[in-house]
N, C-alpha and C positions, 0 to 999 in steps of 0.2 A: 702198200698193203696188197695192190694185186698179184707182185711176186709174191710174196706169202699163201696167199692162196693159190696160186700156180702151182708153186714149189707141193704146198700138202697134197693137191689134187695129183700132183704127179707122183709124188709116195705111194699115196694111198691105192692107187688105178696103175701102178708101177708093172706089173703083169700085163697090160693093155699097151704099155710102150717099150720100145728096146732102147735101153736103156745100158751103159754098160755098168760094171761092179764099182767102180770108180765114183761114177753120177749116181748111185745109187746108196752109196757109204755119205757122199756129201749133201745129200738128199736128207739122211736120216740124223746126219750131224745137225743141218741146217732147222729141222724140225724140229730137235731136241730144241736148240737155243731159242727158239720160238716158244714152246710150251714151258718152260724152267725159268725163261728170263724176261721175254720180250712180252707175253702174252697180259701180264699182269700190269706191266706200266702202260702199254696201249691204252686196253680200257680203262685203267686212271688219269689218260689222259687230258680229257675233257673239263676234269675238275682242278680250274683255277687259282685257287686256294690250297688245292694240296699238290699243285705244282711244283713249285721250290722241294717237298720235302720226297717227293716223286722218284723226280730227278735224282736225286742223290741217293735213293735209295736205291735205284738202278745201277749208278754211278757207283755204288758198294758194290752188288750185284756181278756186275762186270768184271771190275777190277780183281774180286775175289778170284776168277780163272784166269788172270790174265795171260799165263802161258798158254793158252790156245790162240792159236789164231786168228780164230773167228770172233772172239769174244775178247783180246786184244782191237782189234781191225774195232768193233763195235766201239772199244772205250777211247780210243783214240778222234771216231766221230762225234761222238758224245759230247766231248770234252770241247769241242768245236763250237759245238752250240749249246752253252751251257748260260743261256742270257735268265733263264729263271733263278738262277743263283748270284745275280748281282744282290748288293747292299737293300737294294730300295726294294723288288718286288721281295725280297727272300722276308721280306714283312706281313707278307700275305699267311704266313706260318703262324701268328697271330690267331687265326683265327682257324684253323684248321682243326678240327677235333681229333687228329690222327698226331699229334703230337704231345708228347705229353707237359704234362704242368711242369715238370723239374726242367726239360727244353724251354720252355716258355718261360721261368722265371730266368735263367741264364741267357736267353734273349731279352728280357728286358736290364738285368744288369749288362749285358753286352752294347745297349746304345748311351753309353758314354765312353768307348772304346775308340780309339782312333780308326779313322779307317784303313784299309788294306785293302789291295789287291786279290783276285779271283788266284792271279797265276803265284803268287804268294802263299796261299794259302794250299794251294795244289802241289807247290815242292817242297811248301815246312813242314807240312802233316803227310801223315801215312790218310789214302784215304779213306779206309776202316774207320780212321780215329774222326773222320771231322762230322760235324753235329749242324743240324740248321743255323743253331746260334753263333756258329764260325763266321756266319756271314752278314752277323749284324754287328752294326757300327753306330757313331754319330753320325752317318748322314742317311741312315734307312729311314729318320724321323720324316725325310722330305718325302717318303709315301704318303703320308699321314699329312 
């Protein structure tokens, strides 16, 4: 995060440093994807519960440009660490008030589903198309 605030501090005070056109174009790039993208899953970040549905919200987010570079480069790290989207915490969605009921009834029919893989689910679906309850199975009950 303190690059983040680096990077704005240096935008904004951008008059104050010399700076070339160059550093100054990815400056402005890099602040955009902060305020359009990043800025809203941060401070969702804290909340536990709406982690799983977070995540993948960003994970649309992303992906939806993913010809850019920078927002490629993002979805490719992302996708790294993407542990709130296993079987078992993706059950914390349960309880989330940011999802709605018709996702929540299709998770609870989803844990009699066999289970499946994360990277499975990442090259069978577009990922626009996939939903919290992609990622529930028989064995998300073992959160529970």
């Amino acid at each position: 995060m303190n690059k983040v605030i680096y990077s704005l501090k240096i935008y904004i005070f951008g008059r104050q440093f010399r700076i070339s056109r160059d550093e100054e174009n990815s400056l402005k790039k890099f602040c955009v994807f902060i305020i359009t993208c990043y800025a809203e899953a941060w401070f969702n970040a804290p909340l536990a519960i709406s982690a799983p549905q977070n995540d993948l919200n960003l994970l649309k987010k992303l992906s939806a440009r993913y010809e850019c570079q920078m927002w490629s480069a993002a979805t490719l790290k992302l996708l790294r660490h993407m542990w709130y989207l296993n079987t078992e915490l993706a059950a914390m969605s349960f309880f989330d008030a940011n999802v709605s009921k018709e996702v929540k009834r299709e998770m609870v029919q989803a844990l009699n589903r066999d289970a499946v893989g994360l990277r499975f689910l990442l090259t069978s679906k577009d990922i626009s198309e996939l939903e919290i309850s992609d990622f529930i199975n028989n064995t998300t009950a073992f959160f529970f």
